[in-house]
KOLSEZA-593893 format. One record per residue: residue in three letters; x, y, z of N, C-alpha, C in turn; residue number from 1. Coordinates in steps of 0.2 Angstrom, whole numbers, plus 2048, in hexadecimal, padded with zeros to 3 digits. Atoms other than C-alpha are relative to their C-alpha. Layout:
BEGIN
+------+------+------+------+-------+-------+-------+------+------+------+-----+
! code ! n.px ! n.py ! n.pz ! ca.px ! ca.py ! ca.pz ! c.px ! c.py ! c.pz ! pos !
+------+------+------+------+-------+-------+-------+------+------+------+-----+
!  ALA !    X !    Y !    Z !     X !     Y !     Z !    X !    Y !    Z ! NUM !
...
+------+------+------+------+-------+-------+-------+------+------+------+-----+
# end
This chain:
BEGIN
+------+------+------+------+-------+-------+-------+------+------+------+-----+
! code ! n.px ! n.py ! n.pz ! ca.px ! ca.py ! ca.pz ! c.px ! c.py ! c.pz ! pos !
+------+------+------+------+-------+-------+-------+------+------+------+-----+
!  UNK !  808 !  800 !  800 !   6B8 !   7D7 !   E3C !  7FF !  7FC !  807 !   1 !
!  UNK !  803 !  805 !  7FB !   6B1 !   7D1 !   E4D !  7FB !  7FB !  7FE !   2 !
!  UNK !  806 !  804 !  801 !   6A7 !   7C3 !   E4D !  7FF !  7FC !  807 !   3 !
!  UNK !  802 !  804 !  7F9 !   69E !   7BA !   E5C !  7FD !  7F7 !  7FF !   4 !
!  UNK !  801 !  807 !  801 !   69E !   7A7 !   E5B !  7FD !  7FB !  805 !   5 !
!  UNK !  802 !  803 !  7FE !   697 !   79A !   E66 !  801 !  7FA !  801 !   6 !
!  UNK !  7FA !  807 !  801 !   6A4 !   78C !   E68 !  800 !  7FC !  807 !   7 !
!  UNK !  800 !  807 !  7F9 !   6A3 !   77D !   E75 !  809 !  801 !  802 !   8 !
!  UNK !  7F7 !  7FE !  7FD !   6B3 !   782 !   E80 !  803 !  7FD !  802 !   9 !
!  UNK !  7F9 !  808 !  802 !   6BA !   771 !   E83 !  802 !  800 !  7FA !  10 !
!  UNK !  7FE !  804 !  806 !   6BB !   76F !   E72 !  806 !  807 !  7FE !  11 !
!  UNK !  7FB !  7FA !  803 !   6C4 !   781 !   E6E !  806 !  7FF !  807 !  12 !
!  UNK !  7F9 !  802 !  7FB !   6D0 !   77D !   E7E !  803 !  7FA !  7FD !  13 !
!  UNK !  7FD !  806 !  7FF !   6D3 !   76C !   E79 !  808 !  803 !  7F8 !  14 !
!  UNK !  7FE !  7FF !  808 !   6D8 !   775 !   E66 !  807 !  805 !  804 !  15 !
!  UNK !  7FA !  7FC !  7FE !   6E3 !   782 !   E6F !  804 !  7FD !  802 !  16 !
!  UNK !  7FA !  806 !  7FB !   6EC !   776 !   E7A !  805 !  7FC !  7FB !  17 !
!  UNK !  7FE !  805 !  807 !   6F0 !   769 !   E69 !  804 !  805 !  7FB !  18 !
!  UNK !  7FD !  7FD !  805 !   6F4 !   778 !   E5E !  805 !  805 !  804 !  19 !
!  UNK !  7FA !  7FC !  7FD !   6FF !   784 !   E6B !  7FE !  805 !  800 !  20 !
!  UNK !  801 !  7FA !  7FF !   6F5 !   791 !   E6A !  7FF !  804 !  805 !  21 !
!  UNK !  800 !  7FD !  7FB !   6F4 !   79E !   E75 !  7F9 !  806 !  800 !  22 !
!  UNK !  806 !  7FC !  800 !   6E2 !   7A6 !   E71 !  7FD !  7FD !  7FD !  23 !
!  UNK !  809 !  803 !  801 !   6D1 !   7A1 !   E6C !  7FF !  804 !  7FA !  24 !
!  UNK !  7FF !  7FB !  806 !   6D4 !   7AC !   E5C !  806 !  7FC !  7FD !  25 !
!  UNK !  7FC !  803 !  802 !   6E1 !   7A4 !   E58 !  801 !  7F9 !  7FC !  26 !
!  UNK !  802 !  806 !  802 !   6DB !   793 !   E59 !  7FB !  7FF !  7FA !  27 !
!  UNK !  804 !  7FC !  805 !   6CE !   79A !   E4E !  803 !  801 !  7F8 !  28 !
!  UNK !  7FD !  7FF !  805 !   6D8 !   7A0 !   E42 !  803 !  7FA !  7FC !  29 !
!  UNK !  7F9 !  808 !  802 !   6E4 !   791 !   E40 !  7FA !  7F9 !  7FE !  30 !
!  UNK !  806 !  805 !  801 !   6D2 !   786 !   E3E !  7FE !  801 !  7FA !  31 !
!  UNK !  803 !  7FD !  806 !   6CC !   791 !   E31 !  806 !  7FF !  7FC !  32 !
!  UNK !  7FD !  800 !  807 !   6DC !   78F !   E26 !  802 !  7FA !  7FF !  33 !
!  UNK !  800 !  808 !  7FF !   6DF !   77D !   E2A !  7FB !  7FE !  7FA !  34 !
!  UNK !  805 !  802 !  802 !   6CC !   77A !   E24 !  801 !  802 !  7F7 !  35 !
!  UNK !  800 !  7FE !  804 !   6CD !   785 !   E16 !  807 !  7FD !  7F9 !  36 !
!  UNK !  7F9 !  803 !  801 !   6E0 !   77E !   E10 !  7FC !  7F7 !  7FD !  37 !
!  UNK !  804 !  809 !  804 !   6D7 !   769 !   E0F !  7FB !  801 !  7FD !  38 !
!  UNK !  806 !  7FE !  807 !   6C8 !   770 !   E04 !  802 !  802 !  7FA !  39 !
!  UNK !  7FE !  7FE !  808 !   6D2 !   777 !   DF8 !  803 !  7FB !  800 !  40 !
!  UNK !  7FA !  806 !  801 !   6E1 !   766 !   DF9 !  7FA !  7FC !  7FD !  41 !
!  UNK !  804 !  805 !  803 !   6CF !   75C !   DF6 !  7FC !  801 !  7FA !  42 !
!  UNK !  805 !  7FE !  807 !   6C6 !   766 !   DE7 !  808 !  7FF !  7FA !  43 !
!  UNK !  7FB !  802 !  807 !   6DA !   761 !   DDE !  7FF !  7FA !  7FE !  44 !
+------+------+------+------+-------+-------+-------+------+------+------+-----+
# end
């Protein structure tokens, strides 16, 4: 599904840079399961 975001581009570089990623979709991706992953660890 596309979707069109509006993300502060230091902040998405700094994320790719730290995480190794190699695409802005990626960082994304790996952001959203991260996030997703400590929500559920904190409702245990």
């Amino acid at each position: 599904m596309a979707t069109n975001l509006a993300i502060d581009d230091s902040l998405i570089e700094s994320a790719r840079t730290l995480g190794g990623q190699k695409t802005k979709k990626a960082v994304v991706t790996q952001a959203l399961q991260e996030y997703i992953q400590k929500r559920q660890q904190l409702k245990l």
